[in-house]
C-alpha positions in Angstrom: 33.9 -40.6 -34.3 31.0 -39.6 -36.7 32.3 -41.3 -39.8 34.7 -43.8 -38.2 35.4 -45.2 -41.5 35.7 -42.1 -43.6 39.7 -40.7 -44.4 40.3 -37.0 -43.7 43.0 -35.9 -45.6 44.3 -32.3 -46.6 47.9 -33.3 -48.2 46.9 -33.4 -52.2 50.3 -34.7 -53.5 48.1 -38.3 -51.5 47.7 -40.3 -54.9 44.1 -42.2 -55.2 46.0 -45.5 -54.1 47.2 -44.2 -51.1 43.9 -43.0 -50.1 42.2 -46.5 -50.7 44.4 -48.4 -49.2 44.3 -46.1 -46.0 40.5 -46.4 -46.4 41.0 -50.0 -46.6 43.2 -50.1 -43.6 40.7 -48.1 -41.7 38.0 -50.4 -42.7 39.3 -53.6 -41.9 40.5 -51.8 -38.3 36.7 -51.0 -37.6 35.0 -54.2 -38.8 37.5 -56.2 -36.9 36.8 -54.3 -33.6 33.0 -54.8 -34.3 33.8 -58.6 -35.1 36.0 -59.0 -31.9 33.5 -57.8 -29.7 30.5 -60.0 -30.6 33.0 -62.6 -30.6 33.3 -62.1 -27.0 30.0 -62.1 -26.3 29.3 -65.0 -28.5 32.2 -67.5 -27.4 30.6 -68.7 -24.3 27.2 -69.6 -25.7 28.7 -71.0 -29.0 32.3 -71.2 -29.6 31.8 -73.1 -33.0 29.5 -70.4 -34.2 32.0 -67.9 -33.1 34.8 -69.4 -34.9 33.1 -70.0 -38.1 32.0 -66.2 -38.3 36.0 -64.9 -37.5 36.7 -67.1 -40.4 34.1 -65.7 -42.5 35.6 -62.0 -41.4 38.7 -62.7 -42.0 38.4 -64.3 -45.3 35.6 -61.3 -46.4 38.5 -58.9 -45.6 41.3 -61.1 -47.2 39.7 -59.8 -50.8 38.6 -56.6 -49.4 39.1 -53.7 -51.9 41.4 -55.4 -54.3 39.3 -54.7 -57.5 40.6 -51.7 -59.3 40.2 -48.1 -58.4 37.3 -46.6 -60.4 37.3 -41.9 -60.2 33.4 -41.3 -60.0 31.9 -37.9 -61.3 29.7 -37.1 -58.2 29.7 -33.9 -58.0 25.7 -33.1 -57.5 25.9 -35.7 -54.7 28.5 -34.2 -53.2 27.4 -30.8 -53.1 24.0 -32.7 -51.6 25.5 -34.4 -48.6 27.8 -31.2 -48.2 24.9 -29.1 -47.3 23.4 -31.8 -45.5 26.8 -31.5 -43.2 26.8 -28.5 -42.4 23.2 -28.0 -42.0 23.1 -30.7 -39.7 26.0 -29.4 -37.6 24.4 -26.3 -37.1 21.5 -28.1 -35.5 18.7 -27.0 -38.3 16.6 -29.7 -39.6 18.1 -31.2 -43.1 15.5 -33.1 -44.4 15.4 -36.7 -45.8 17.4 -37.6 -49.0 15.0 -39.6 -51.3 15.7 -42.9 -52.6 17.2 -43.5 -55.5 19.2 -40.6 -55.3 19.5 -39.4 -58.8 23.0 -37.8 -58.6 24.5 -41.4 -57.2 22.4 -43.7 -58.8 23.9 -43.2 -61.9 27.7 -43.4 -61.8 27.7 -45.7 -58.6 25.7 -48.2 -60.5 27.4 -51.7 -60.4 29.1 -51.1 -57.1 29.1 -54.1 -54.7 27.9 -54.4 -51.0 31.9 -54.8 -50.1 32.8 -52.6 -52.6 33.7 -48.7 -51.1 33.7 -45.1 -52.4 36.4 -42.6 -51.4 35.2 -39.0 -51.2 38.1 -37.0 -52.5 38.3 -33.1 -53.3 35.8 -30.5 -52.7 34.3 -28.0 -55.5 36.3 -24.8 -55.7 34.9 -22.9 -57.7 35.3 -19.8 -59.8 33.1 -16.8 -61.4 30.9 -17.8 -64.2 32.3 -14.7 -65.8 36.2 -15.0 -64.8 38.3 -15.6 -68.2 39.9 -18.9 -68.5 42.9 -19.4 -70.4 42.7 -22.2 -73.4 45.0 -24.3 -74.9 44.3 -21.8 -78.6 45.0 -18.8 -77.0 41.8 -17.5 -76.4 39.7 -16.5 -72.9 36.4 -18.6 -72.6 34.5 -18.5 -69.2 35.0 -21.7 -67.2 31.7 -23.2 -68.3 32.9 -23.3 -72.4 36.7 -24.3 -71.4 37.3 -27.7 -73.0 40.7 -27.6 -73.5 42.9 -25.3 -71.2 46.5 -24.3 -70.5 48.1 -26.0 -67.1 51.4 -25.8 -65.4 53.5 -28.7 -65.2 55.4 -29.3 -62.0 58.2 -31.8 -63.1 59.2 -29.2 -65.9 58.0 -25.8 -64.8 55.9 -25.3 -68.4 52.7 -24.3 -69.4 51.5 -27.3 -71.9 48.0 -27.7 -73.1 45.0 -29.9 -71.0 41.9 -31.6 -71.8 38.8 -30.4 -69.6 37.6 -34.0 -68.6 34.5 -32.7 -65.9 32.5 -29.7 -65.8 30.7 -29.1 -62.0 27.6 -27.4 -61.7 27.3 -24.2 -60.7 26.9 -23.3 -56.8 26.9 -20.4 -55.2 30.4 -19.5 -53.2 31.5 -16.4 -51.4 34.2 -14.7 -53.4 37.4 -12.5 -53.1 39.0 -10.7 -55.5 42.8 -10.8 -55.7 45.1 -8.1 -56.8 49.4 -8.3 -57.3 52.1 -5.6 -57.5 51.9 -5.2 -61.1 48.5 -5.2 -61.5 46.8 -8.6 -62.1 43.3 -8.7 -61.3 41.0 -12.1 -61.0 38.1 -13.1 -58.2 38.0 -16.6 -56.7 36.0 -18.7 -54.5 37.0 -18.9 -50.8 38.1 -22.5 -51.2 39.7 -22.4 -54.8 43.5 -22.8 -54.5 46.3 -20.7 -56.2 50.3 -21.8 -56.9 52.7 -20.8 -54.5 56.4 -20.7 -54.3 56.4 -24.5 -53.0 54.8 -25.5 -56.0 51.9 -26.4 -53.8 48.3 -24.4 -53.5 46.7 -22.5 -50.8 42.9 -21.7 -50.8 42.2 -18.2 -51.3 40.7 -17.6 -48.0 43.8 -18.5 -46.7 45.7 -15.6 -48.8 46.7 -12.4 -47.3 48.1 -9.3 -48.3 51.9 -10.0 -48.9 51.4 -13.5 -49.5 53.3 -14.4 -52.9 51.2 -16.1 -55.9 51.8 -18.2 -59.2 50.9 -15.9 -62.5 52.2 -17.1 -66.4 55.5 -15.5 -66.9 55.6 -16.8 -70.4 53.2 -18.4 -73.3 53.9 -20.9 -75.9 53.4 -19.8 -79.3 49.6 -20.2 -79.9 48.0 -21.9 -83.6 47.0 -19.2 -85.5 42.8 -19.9 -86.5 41.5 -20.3 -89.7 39.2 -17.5 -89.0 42.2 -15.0 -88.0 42.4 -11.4 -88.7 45.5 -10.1 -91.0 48.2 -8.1 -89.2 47.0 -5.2 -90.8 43.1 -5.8 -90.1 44.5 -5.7 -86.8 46.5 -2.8 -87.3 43.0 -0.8 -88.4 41.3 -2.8 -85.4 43.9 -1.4 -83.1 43.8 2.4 -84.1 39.7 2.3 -83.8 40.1 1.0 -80.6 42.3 3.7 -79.2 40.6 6.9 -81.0 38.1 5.2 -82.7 34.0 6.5 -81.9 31.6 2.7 -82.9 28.7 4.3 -81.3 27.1 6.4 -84.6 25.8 4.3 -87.4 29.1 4.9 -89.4 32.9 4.3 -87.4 34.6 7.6 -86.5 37.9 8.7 -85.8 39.2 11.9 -84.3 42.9 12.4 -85.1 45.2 15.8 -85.9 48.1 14.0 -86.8 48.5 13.3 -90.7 50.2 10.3 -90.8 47.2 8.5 -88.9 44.9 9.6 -91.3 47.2 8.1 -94.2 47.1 5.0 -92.3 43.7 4.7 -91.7 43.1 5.1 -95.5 45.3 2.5 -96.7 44.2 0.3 -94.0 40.7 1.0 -95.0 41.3 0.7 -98.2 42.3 -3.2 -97.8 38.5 -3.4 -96.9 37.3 -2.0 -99.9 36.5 1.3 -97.9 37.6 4.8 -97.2 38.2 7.9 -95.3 35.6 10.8 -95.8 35.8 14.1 -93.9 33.6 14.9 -91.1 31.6 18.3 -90.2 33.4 18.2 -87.7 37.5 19.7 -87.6 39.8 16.4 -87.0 36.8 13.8 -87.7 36.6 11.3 -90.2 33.8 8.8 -91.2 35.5 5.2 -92.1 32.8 4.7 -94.9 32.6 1.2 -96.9 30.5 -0.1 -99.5 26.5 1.4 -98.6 25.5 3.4 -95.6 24.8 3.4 -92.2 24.2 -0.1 -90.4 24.6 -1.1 -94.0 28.5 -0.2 -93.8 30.1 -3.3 -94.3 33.3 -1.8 -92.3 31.1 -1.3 -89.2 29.0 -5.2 -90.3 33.3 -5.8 -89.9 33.4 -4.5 -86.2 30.1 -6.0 -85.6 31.7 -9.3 -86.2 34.9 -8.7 -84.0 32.3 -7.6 -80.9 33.8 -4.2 -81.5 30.7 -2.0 -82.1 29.0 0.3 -79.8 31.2 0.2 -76.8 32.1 3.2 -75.2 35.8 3.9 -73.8 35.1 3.0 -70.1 33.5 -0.4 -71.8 36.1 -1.4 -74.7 37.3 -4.5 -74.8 39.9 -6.4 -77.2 38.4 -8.9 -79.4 38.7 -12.5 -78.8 39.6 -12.7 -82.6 42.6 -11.3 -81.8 44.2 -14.0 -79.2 43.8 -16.6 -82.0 45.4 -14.4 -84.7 48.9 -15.3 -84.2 51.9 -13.1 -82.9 51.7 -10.6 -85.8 48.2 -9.7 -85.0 48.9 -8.9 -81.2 52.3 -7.0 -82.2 49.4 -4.8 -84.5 47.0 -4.2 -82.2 50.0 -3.2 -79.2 50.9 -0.7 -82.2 48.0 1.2 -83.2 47.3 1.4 -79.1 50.9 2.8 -79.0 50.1 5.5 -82.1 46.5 6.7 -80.4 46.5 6.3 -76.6 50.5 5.7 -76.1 52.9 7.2 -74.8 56.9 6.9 -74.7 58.6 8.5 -72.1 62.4 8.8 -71.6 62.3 5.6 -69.5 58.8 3.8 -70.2 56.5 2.8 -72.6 52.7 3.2 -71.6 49.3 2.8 -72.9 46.3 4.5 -71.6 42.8 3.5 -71.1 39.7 4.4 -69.0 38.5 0.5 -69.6 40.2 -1.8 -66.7 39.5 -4.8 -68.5 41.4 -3.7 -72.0 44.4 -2.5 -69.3 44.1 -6.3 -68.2 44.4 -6.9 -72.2 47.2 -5.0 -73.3 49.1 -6.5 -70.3 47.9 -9.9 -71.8 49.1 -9.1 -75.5 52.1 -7.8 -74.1 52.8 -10.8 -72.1 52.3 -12.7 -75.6 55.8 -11.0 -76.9 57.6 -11.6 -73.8 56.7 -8.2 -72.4 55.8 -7.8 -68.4 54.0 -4.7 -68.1 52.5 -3.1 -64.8 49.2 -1.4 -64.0 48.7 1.7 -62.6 46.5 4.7 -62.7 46.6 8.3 -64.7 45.3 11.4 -64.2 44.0 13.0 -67.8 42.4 15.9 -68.5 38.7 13.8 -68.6 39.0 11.6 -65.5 41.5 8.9 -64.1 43.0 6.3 -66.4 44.6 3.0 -66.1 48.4 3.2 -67.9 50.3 -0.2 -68.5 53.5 0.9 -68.1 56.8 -1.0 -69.3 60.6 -0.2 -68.3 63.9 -2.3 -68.7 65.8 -1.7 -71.2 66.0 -5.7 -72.2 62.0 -5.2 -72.2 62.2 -2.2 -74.2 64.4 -4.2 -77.0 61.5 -6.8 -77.6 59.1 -3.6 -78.0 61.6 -3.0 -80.7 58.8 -5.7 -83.0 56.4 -2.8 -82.8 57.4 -0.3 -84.9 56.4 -1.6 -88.2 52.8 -1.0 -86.6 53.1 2.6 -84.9 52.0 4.8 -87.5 53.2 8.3 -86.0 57.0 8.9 -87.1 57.8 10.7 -83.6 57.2 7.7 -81.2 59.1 5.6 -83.5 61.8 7.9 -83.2 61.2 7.5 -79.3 61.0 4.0 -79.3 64.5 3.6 -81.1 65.8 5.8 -78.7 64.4 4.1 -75.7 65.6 0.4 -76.6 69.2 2.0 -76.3 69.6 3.5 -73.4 70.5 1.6 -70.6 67.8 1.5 -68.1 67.9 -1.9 -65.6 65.3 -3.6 -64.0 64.9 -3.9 -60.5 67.0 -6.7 -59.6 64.2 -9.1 -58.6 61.6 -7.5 -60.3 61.2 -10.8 -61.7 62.8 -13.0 -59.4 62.3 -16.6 -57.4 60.9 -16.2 -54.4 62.7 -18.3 -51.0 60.8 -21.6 -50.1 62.0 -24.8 -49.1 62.1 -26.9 -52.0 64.3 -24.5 -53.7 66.4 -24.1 -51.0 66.6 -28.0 -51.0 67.4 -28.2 -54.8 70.4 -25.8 -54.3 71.6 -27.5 -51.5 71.2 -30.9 -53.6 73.3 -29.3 -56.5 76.3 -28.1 -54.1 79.6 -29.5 -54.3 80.3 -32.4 -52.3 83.5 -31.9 -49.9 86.1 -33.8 -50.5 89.0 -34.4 -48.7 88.6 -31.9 -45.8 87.9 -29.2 -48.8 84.8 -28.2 -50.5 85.9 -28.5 -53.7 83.8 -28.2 -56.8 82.8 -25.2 -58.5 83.7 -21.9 -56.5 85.6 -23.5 -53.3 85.6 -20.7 -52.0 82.1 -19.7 -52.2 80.8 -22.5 -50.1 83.2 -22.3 -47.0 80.6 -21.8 -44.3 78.2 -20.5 -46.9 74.3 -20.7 -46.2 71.7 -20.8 -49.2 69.3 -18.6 -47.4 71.9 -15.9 -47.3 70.8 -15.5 -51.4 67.2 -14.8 -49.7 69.0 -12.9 -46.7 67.9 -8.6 -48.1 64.9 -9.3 -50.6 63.4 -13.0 -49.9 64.1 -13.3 -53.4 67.0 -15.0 -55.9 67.6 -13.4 -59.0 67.0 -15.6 -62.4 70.0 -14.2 -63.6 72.1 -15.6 -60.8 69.9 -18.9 -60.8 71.1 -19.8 -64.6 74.7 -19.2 -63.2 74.4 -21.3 -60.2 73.1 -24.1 -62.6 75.6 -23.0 -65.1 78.7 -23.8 -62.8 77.1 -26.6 -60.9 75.9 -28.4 -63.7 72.6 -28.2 -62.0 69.4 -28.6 -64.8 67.2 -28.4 -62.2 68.0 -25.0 -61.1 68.0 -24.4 -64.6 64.0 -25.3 -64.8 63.7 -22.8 -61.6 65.2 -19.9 -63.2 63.3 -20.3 -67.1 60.1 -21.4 -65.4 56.7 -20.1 -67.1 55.9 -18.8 -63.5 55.9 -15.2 -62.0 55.8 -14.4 -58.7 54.3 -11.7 -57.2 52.8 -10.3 -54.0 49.1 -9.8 -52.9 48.6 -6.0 -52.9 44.9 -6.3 -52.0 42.2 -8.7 -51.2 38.3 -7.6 -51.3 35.4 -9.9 -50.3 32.8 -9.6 -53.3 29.8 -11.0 -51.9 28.4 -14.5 -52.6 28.3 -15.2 -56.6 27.4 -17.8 -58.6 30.4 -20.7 -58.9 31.5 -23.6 -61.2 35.0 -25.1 -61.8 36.6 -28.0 -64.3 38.6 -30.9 -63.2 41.6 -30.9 -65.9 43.3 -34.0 -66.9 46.5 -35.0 -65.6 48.1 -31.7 -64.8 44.4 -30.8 -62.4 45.3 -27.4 -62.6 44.2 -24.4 -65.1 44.5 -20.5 -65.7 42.0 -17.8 -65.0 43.2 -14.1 -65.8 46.6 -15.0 -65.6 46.7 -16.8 -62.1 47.3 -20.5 -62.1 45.2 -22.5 -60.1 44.2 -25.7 -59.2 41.0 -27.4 -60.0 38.4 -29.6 -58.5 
């Protein structure tokens, strides 16, 4: 009744045709009402008058719209007129909007008096500070994103995206999500995440329980011209985990020999060495000059490795563009240092959260799914990525080139051996109706009173939500076989997707924080710390 010719709608598989033809629908609906009724009123005074102006409507209307569809970056505007909304339906006084209005004057230039606009979308918003997932492997915050990795919906695949918009920064109230294993990332209330359907919920609509889209599995990224060597890594790996950056020369507490042989032949690629410390089990990594001067610590300077300490280390961005190699090195000297192999898990340890969110990362980057939890040592609590399965613990297998101490090695071997399965549907599909749809597509047609088909048997009677019936979840595993013996490729894309579902341990409100978001082309969604989302 407000905005009788404005379109409300919350379905976002709408294309932009649909919308303006409904808005052209609705338009020519309104103006024909208005035109009907003065035609009334104007008939029995002047019927020739009133004739020649129906013609004149319908004629206007005839051509209404038919130009092409043109997408308009108005986000300022929008964010404008927003406020304007809402502060007017809370009854406070909103001001007047001057004239030209510098945020439309610009990109609505050229339009026509018959000519329309459709508002579409809303900004959604994330944390300036939230990492963003790009196309070269690396994490940039949303504002330096230009090209980023989105999911595909027809295939199920991450692929790369150009960033075609950024929106200006607002201020949003945000919540910060966390899932079973341990994924951490905050969102604004109205930014949407992936959900079993394929479709997105905003996260104010989330709840504890509630299953989520996370990447199950990257695409090999282009190593940089700028990248590290596996064994630069190696070193940068080791000084992360035992390492001391805060003294004007690198330090390294160790009592196991075969680290300190590492370090030197890894120092000595940098035209360093290892020198004795007054201290028992300390050693200065000591390059070419002293102090500041050190070029091994101008080395970690570079990388954004210097002076943190424990609770605040981070991995290097270097290292995400450094190719597989580099990641398997890093996940090594971690291993050798702050690791740990148990007789049914491999863990590393860390009193920084966001290197725990890290080394889940570089795992993820071999094909590893590791899970966050927390650690009592003898200082304080730490976070421990932890990784069981025996198929998981065979791709670990690629780290022992890198783990300098000959015991955990040992362990390692050991490990990938024994037969320890995963939890059935630790890394299963979750039940939703499209899936259930697809299987249902893919069953055998009955034929002559019989099912016939793959597994006759199988089907008599059979429901597909019995596969959900215990867990609310279908194994991969059995996925591939039901495409397997039904021929089905598009179970196939359900069961390989680069999606992993998980639940919603915990949702916290964070405040109000500053916002911005991207609009991605064709694909219009986008990662941030490993949750897929959808844009603006």
């Amino acid at each position: 009744e407000m905005f009788p010719m404005f379109v409300l709608c919350d379905d976002e598989s709408t294309s932009m045709d649909q919308l303006c033809r409904e808005t052209r629908k609705i338009r020519m609906a309104h103006e024909l009402k208005v035109a009907g009724e003065r035609m009334v009123q104007l008939a029995p005074l002047d019927p020739l008058q009133a004739a020649a102006e129906m013609q004149a409507v319908i004629a206007r209307h005839q051509v209404l719209g038919t130009s092409k569809n043109v997408h308009l970056s108005i986000s300022r505007g929008m964010d404008l007129l927003l406020d304007r909304y809402t502060r007017a339906e809370a009854g406070l006084d909103t001001g007047l909007l001057s004239w030209p209005w510098p945020s439309l004057q610009e990109p609505t230039r050229g339009l026509q008096a018959d000519d329309y606009v459709v508002y579409y979308g809303r900004p959604k918003c994330i944390p300036l500070d939230e990492p963003v997932l790009c196309a070269d492997g690396t994490f940039q915050t949303i504002q330096k994103a230009k090209k980023v990795l989105a999911f595909t919906h027809s295939t199920q695949r991450l692929t790369p995206a150009k960033v075609v918009d950024h929106l200006d920064v607002v201020q949003k109230e945000v919540f910060e999500l966390r899932t079973s294993s341990g994924y951490m990332a905050r969102f604004g209330a109205t930014h949407p995440i992936l959900r079993p359907d394929l479709t997105y919920t905003e996260t104010d609509k989330l709840h504890e329980g509630d299953w989520v889209g996370l990447v199950r599995a990257l695409p090999e990224f282009p190593v940089a011209k700028d990248a590290i060597t596996p064994r630069q890594a190696a070193l940068l790996g080791l000084v992360l985990g035992d390492g001391n950056t805060t003294h004007t020369t690198p330090q390294y507490t160790t009592q196991d020999a075969s680290i300190v042989r590492r370090l030197r032949s890894l120092t000595n690629d940098l035209g360093g060495h290892v020198s004795p410390h007054k201290h028992p089990l300390t050693f200065g990594l000591v390059g070419e000059g002293s102090g500041h001067k050190n070029h091994i610590t101008t080395w970690l300077k570079s990388l954004g490795a210097w002076g943190k300490k424990s609770i605040d280390k981070t991995i290097p961005d270097i290292v995400y563009r450094s190719g597989r190699e580099a990641c398997l090195a890093v996940l090594g000297g971690l291993l050798a240092t702050d690791g740990h192999v148990s007789k049914n898990a491999v863990m590393w340890n860390t009193s920084s959260y966001r290197m725990a969110q890290q080394i889940k990362h570089l795992l993820l980057r071999v094909g590893v799914v590791g899970s966050i939890g927390t650690v009592q040592t003898s200082a304080s609590p730490a976070h421990a990525i932890r990784v069981h399965a025996q198929e998981q613990h065979e791709k670990l297998r690629a780290l022992l080139p890198y783990v300098a101490l000959p015991y955990k090695r040992n362990a390692l071997r050991q490990l990938y051996n024994k037969s320890i399965k995963r939890k059935r549907h630790d890394d299963g599909v979750p039940w939703s109706q499209d899936l259930e749809d697809t299987i249902n597509a893919a069953r055998p047609k009955a034929r002559n009173g019989s099912p016939g088909g793959a597994w006759p048997g199988l089907w008599n009677g059979f429901s597909v939500s019995k596969l959900f019936r215990r867990t609310g979840v279908i194994s991969r595993q059995l996925l591939r076989t039901l495409a397997e013996k039904l021929k089905a490729p598009q179970l196939l894309r359900w069961a390989n997707s680069d999606v992993r579902w998980e639940r919603i341990t915990s949702k916290r409100c964070c405040g109000v924080l500053p916002c911005a978001d991207v609009t991605v082309q064709e694909h219009h969604n986008f990662v941030v710390g490993d949750f897929i989302t959808h844009n603006s």
